[in-house]
C-alpha positions as CSV (number, residue, x, y, z in Angstrom):
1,X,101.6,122.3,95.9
2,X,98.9,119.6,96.9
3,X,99.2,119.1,100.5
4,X,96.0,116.4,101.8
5,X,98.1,115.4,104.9
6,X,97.6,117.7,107.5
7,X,100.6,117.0,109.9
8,X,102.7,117.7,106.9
9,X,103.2,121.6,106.5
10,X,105.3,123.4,104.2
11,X,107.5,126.3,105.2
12,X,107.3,130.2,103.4
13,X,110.2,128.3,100.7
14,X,107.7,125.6,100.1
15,X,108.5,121.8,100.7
16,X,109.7,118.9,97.9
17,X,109.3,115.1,98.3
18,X,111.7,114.6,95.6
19,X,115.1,116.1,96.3
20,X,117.4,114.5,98.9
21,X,119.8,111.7,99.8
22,X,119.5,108.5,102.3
23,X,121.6,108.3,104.9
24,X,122.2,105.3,107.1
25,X,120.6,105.7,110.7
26,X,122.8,104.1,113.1
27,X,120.2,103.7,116.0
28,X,117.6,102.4,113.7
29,X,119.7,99.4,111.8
30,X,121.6,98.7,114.9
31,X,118.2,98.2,116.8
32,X,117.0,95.4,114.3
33,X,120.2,94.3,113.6
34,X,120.2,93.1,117.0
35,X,117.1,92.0,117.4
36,X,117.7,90.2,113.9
37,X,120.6,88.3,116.1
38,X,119.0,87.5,119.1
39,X,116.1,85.8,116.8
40,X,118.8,83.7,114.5
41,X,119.7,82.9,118.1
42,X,116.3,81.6,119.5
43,X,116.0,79.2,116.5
44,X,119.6,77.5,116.2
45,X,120.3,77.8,120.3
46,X,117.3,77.8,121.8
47,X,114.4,76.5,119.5
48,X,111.2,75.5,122.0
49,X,107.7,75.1,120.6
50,X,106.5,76.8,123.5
51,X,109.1,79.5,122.2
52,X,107.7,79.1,118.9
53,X,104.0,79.8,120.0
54,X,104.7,82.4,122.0
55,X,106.4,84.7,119.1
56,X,103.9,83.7,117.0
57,X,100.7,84.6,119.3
58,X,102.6,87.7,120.8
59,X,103.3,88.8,117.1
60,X,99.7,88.4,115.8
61,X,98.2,90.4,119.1
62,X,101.1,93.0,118.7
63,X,100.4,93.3,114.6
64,X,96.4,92.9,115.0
65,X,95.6,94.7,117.7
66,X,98.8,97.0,118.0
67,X,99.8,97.9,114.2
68,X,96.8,97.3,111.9
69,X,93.9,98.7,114.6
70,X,95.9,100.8,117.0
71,X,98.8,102.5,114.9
72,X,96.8,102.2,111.3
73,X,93.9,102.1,111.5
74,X,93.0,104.1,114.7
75,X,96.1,106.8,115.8
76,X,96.8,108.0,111.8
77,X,93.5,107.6,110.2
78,X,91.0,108.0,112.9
79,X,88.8,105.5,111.3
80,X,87.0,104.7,113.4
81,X,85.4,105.7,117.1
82,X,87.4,104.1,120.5
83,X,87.2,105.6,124.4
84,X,90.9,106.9,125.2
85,X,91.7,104.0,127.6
86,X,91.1,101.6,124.4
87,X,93.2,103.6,122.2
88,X,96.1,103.6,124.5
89,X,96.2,100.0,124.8
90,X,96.1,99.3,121.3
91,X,99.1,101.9,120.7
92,X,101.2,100.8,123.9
93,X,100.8,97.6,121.9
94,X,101.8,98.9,118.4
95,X,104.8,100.0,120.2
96,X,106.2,96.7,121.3
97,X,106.2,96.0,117.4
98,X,109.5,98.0,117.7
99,X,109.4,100.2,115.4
100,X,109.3,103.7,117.1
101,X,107.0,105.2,119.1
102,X,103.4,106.9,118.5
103,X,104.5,110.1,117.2
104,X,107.8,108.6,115.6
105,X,105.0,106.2,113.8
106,X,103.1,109.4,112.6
107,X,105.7,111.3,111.4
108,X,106.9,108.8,109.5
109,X,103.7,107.1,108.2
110,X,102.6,110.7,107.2
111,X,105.6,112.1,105.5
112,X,105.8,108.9,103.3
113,X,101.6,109.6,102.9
114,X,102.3,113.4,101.8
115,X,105.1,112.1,99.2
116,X,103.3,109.7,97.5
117,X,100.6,111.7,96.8
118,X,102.8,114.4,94.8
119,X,104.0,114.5,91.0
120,X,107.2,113.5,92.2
121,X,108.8,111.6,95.0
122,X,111.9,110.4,95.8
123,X,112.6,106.6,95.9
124,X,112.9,106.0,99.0
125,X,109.1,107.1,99.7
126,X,108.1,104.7,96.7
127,X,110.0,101.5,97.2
128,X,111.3,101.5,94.0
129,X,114.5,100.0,94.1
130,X,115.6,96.9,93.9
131,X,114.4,94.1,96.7
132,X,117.7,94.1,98.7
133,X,118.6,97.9,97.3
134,X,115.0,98.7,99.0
135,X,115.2,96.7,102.3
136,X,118.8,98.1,103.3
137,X,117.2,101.6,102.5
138,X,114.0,100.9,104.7
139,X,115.1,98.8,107.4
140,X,118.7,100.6,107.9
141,X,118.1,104.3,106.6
142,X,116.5,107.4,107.0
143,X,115.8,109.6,103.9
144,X,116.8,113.6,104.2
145,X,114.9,116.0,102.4
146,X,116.8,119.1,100.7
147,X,113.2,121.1,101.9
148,X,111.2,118.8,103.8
149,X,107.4,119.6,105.4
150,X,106.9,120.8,108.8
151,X,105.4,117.8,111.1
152,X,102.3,119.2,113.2
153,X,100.8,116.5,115.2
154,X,97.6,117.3,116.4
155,X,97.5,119.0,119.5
156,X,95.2,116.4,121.6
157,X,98.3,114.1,120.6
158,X,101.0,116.4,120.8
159,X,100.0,117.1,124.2
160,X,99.0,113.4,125.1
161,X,101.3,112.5,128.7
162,X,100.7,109.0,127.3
163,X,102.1,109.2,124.0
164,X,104.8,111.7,125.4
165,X,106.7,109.1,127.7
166,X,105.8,106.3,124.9
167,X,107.7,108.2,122.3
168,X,110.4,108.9,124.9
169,X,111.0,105.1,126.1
170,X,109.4,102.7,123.2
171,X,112.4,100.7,122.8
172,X,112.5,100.2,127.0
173,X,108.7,99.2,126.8
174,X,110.5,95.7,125.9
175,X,111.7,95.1,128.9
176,X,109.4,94.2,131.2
177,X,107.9,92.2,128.9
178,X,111.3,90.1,129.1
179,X,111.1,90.1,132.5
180,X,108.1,88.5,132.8
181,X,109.1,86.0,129.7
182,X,112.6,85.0,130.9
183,X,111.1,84.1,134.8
184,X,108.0,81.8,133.0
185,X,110.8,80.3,130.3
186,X,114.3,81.9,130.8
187,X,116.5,83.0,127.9
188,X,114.7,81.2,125.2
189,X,111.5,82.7,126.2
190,X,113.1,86.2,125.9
191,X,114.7,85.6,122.6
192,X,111.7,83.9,121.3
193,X,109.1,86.5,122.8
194,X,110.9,89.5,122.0
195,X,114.3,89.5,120.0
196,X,112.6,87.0,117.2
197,X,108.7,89.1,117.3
198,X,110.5,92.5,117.1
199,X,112.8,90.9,113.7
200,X,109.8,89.1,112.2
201,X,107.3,92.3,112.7
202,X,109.6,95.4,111.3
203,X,111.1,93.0,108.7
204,X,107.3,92.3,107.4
205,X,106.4,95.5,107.8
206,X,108.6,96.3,105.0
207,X,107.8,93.8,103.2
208,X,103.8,94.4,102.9
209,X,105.3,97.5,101.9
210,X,107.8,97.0,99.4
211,X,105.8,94.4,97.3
212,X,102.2,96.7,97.9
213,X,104.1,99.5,96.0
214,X,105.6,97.7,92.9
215,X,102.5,95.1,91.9
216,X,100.1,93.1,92.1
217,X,95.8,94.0,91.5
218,X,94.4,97.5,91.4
219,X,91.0,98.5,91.6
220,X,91.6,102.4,92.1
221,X,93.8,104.9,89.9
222,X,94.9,108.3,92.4
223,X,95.4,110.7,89.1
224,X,98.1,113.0,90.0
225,X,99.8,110.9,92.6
226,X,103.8,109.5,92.3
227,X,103.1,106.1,93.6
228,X,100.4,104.1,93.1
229,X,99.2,101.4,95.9
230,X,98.7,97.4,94.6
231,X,96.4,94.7,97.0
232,X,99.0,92.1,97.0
233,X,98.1,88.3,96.8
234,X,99.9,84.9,96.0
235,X,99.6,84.9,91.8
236,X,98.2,82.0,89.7
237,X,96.2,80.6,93.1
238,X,93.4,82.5,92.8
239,X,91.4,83.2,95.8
240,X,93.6,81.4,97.8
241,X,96.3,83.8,97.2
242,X,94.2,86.2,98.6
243,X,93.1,84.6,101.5
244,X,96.3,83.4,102.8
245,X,97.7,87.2,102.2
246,X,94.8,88.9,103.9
247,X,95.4,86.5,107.0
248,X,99.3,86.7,106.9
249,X,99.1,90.5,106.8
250,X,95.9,91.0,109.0
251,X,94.5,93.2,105.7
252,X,96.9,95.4,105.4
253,X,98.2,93.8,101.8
254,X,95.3,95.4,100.1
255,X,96.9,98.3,99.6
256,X,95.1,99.4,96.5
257,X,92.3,99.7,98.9
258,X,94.2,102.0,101.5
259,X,95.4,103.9,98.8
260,X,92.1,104.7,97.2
261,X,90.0,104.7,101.0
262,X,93.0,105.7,103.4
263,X,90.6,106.6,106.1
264,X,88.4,103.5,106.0
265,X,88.9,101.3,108.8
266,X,88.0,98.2,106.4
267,X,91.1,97.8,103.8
268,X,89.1,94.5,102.3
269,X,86.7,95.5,100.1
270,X,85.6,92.8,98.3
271,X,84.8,89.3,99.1
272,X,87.8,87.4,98.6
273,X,90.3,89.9,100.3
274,X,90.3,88.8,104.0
275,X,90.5,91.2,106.7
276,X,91.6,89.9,109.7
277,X,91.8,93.5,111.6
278,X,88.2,94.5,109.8
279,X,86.5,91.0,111.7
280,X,88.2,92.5,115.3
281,X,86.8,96.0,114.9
282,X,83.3,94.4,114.0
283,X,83.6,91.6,116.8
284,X,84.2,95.2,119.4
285,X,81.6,97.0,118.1
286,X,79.2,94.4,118.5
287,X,80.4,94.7,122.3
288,X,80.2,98.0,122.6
289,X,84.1,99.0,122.5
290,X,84.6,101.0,119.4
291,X,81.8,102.6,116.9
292,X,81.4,104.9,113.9
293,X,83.2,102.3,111.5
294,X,84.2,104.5,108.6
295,X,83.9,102.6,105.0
296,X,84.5,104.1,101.4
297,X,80.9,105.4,101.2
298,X,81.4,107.4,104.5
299,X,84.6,109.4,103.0
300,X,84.5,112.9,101.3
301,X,85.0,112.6,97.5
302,X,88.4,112.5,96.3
303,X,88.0,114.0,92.8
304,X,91.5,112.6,92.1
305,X,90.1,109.1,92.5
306,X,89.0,107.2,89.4
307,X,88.3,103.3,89.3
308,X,89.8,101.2,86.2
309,X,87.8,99.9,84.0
310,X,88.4,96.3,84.9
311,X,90.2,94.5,87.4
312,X,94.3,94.6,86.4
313,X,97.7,93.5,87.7
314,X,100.8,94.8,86.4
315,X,104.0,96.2,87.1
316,X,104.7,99.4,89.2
317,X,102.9,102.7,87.5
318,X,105.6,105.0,89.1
């Protein structure tokens, strides 16, 4: 069996992506549930435009800097070169996204990785039911495999004291933050701030995911693999689409891209397919911060890896 993730291992009885059930996880749902609540709150109770402002510029640093470069880009795909001190920031801020901590991210990330790139997957790992069927699944379930891989983090992560006590209290790394939000604006600030950026950041999490794995503009064919990726955009705007979706999702709608490149830390390949996250990394290595920006013509040669003939958009493959 074709294993290209390495913190996925299978045991001596082997390991299959395909067979088990989806449970409801009572921790995870309950979590957004009420953070869902507290932001429905912020805009009927206590709507503010400072409030406003400060979900919106707390969610893009969290996203940018703390999902796309830290999480994505950096901590799973080692794309690209950053000193320690700069990678810890940038995952202590993926982790106020909310939804788990560093290694909870990995596991996660990289099981769903290992299962798409089989013969055969089970739904859950390739989004394919419907919209609402999907979300409930993703946002309020876990998936149990009948025989599922071994996770091996690597050991310099593994053994990280950072990411050990991030892993162990990411949903309390919240609250200083309200702290700090409720004495500069009181309640509103802390359901704007927190309760609101939390709902709106896992809730589009999902759904870059869900609609980047049933259509949309391919590039890239991975023969062999159960799910295909799509680089999502508005359709029948043209470039605008695309712009607007590269800046909404900081480039991480061009999924197509990830798909064919995982470990390039620029997911916007071509012109029109803005990538918010890609102009960050180059604006830091122009200052010195990070280096050794990996692109598709850096990576090994996936021989599984064929482009299509021409440009298309359709339905899901899988």
């Amino acid at each position: 069996m074709r294993n290209d993730v390495p913190t996925m291992e299978a045991g001596p009885a082997g390991a299959d992506a395909a067979a088990g059930r989806v449970r409801w996880a009572p921790v995870k749902s309950l979590w957004l549930l009420g953070m869902s609540a507290g932001g429905l709150w912020a805009l009927v109770g206590h709507f503010s435009w400072g409030g406003l402002v400060l979900c919106v510029a707390s969610t893009a640093v969290t996203l940018c800097l703390g999902h796309s470069l830290g999480m994505h880009r950096r901590f799973i795909h080692r794309s690209y070169e950053a000193p320690l001190w700069l990678e810890h920031a940038f995952v202590y801020l993926g982790t106020l996204v909310g939804m788990a901590g560093p290694l909870g991210m990995l596991r996660t990330h990289d099981l769903r990785d290992w299962a798409q790139r089989l013969p055969l997957c089970h739904d859950y790992f390739g989004h394919r039911r419907a919209f609402l069927h999907d979300g409930w699944w993703q946002l309020h379930c876990e998936v149990l495999l009948d025989r599922p891989p071994r996770f091996v983090p690597p050991a310099e992560i593994a053994q990280d004291r950072f990411y050990r006590v991030l892993e162990r209290t990411w949903m309390w790394q919240q609250v200083p933050w309200a702290v700090l939000f409720y004495a500069l604006g009181g309640l509103g600030w802390v359901l704007w701030g927190i309760c609101a950026r939390v709902a709106v950041g896992v809730t589009g999490h999902w759904l870059i995911g869900h609609f980047a794995h049933r259509h949309g503009h391919q590039a890239w064919l991975v023969r062999g693999a159960a799910v295909q990726g799509f680089n999502v955009q508005v359709p029948g705007v043209g470039p605008p689409g695309a712009w607007a979706c590269g800046l909404v999702t900081l480039g991480e709608c061009w999924h197509n891209n990830h798909h064919a490149f995982p470990a390039s830390a620029r997911l916007g390949l071509e012109r029109h397919q803005w990538d918010p996250g890609w102009w960050v990394l180059r604006g830091l290595q122009r200052a010195g911060l990070v280096g050794r920006l990996a692109g598709p013509a850096d990576l090994p040669h996936r021989p599984a890896l064929v482009a299509w003939p021409t440009h298309t958009s359709q339905g899901s493959t899988t």
